[in-house]
GUDOGU-483741 format. One line per field, with one value per residue: residue number from 1; y, x, z of N, C-alpha, C in turn. Coordinates in Angstrom, 1 decimal, always signed. Each point is the difference from the previous one (the first is absolute). Layout:
N
i NUM_...
nc2 Y_...
nc1 X_...
nc3 Z_...
cac2 Y_...
cac1 X_...
cac3 Z_...
cc2 Y_...
cc1 X_...
cc3 Z_...
//
This chain:
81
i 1_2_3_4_5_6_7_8_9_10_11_12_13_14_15_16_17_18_19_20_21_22_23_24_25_26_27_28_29_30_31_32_33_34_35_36_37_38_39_40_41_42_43_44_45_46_47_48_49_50_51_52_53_54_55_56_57_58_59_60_61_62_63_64_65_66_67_68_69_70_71_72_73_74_75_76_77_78_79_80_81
nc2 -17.0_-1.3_+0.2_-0.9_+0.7_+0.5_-0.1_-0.8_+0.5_-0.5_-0.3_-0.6_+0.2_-0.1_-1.1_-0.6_-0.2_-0.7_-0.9_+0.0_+0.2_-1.1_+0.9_+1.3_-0.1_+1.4_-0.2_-1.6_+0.7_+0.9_-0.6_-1.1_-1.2_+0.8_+0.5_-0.5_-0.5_+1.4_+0.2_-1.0_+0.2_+1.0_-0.7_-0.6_-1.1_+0.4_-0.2_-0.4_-0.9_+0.5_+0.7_-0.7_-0.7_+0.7_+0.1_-0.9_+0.2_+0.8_-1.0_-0.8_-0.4_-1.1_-0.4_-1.0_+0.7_+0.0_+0.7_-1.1_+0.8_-0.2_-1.8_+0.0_+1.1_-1.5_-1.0_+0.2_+0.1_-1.5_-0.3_+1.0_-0.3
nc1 +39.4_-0.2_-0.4_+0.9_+0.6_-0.6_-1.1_+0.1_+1.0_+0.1_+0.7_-1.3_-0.4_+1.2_-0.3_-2.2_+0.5_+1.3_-0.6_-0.9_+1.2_+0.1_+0.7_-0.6_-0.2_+0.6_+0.7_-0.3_+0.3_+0.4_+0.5_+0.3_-0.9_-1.2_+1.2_+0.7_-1.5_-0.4_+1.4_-0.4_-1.4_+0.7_+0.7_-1.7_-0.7_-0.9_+0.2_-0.3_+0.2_+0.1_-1.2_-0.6_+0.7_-0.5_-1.1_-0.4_+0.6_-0.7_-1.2_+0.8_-1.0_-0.3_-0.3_+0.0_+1.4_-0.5_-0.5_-1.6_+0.1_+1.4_-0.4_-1.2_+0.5_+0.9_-0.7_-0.8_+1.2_+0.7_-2.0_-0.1_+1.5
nc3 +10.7_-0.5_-0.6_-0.4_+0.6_-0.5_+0.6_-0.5_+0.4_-0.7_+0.1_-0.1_+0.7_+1.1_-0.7_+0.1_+1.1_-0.5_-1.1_+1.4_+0.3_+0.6_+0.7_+0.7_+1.7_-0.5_-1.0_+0.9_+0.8_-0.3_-1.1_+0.7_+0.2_+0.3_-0.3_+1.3_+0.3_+0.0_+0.4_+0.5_+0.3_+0.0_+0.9_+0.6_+0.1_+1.3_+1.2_+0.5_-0.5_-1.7_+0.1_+0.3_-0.6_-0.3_+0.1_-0.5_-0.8_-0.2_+0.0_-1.0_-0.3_+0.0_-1.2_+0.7_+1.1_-1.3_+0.4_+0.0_+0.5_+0.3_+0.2_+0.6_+0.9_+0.0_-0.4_+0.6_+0.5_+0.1_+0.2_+1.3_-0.2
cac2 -1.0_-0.1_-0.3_-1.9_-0.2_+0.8_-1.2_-0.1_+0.4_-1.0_+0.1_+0.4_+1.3_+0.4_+0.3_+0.8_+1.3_+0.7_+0.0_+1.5_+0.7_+0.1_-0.8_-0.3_+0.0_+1.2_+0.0_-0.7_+0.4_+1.1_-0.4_-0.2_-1.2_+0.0_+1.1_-1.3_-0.9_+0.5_+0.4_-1.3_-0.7_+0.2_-1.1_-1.4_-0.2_-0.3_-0.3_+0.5_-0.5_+0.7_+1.5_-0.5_-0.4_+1.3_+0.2_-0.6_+0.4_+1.2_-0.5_-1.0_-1.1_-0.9_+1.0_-1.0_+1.1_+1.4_-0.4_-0.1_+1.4_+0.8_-0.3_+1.0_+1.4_+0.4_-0.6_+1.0_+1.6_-0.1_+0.1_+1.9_+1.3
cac1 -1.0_-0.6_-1.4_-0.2_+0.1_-1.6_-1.0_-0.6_+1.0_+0.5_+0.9_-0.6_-1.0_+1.1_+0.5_-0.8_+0.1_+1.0_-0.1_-0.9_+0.6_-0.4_+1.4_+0.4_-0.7_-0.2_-0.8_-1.1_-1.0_+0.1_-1.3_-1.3_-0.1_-0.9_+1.1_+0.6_-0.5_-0.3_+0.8_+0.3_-1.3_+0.2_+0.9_+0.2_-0.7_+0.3_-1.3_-0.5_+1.2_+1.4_-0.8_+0.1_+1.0_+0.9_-0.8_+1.2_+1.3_-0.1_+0.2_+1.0_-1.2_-0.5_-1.2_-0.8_-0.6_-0.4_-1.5_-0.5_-0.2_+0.8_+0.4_-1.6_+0.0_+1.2_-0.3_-1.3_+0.7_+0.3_-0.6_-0.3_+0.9
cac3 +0.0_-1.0_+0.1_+0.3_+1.6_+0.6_-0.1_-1.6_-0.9_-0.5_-1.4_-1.4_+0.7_+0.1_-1.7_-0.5_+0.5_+0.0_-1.0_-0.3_+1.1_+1.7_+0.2_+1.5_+0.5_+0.7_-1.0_-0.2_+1.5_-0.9_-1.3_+0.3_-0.5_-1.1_-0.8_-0.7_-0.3_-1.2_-1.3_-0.9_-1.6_-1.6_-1.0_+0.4_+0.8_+1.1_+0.9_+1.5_+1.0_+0.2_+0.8_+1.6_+0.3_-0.5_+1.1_+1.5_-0.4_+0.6_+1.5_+0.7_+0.5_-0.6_-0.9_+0.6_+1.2_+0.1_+0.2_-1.3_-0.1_-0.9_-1.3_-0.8_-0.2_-1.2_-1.2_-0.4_+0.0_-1.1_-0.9_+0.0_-0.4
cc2 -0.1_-0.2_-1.1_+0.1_+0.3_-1.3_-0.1_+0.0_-1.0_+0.3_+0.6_+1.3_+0.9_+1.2_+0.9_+1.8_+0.7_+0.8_+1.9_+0.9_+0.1_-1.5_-0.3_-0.2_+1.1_+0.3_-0.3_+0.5_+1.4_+0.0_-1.1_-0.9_+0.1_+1.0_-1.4_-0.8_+0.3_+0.2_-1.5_-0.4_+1.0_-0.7_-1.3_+0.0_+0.0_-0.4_+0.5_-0.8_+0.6_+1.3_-0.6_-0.1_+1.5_+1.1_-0.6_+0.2_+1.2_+0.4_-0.3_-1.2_-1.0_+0.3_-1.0_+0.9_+1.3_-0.5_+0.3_+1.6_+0.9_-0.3_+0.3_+0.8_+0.6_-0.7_+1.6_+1.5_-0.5_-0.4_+1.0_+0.1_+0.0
cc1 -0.6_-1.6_-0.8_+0.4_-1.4_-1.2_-0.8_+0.5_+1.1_+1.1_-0.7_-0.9_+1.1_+0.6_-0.5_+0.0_+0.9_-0.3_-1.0_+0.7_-0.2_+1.5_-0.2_-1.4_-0.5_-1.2_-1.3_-0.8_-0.2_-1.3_-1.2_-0.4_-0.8_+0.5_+0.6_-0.4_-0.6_+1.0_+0.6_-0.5_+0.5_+1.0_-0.1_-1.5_+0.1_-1.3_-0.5_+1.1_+1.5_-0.1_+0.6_+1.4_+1.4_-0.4_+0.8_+1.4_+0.2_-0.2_+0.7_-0.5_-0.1_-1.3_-1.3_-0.8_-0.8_-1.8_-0.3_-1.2_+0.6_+0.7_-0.9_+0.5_+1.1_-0.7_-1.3_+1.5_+0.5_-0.4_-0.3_+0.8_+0.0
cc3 -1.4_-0.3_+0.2_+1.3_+0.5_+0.2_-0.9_-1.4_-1.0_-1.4_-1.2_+0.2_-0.2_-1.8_-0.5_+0.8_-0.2_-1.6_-0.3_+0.8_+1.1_+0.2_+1.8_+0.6_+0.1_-1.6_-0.4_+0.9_-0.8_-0.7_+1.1_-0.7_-1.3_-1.0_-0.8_-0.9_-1.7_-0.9_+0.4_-0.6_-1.0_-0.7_+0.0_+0.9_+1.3_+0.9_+1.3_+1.0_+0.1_+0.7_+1.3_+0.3_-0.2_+1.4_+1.7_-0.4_+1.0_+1.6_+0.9_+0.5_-1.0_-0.6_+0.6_+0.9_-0.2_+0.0_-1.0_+0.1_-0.8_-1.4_-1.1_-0.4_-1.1_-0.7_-0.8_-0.3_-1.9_-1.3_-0.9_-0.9_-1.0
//
């Protein structure tokens, strides 16, 4: 499975992840969204939407489904780090 098979996941996400070493599913659940999300702003801008959406990657969910509780809780973890 490729990572563009995941929800949220798109060809170009797909790139930028492959791009920090994260090739599989097993990888991205590993490292964890807010892991992810940090060693991509070192090569490039990112947002709260790509958080979310990396986040439901993981889920397996659509980044829409996650409550707006937890999307707090990742936005405030990834300010932190």
């Amino acid at each position: 499975m490729s990572l563009s098979d995941l929800p949220n996941i798109g060809k170009t996400l797909e790139k930028e992840l492959n791009g920090i070493g994260i090739h599989t599913y097993e990888e991205l659940k590993s490292i964890g969204s807010v892991e992810a999300i940090k060693r991509l702003e070192l090569h490039g801008p990112t947002c709260y939407n790509k958080l979310y959406a990396i986040e439901g990657a993981i889920r397996e969910i659509r980044w829409h489904s996650i409550s707006k509780d937890d999307r707090e809780a990742l936005k405030k973890a990834f300010e932190n780090e």
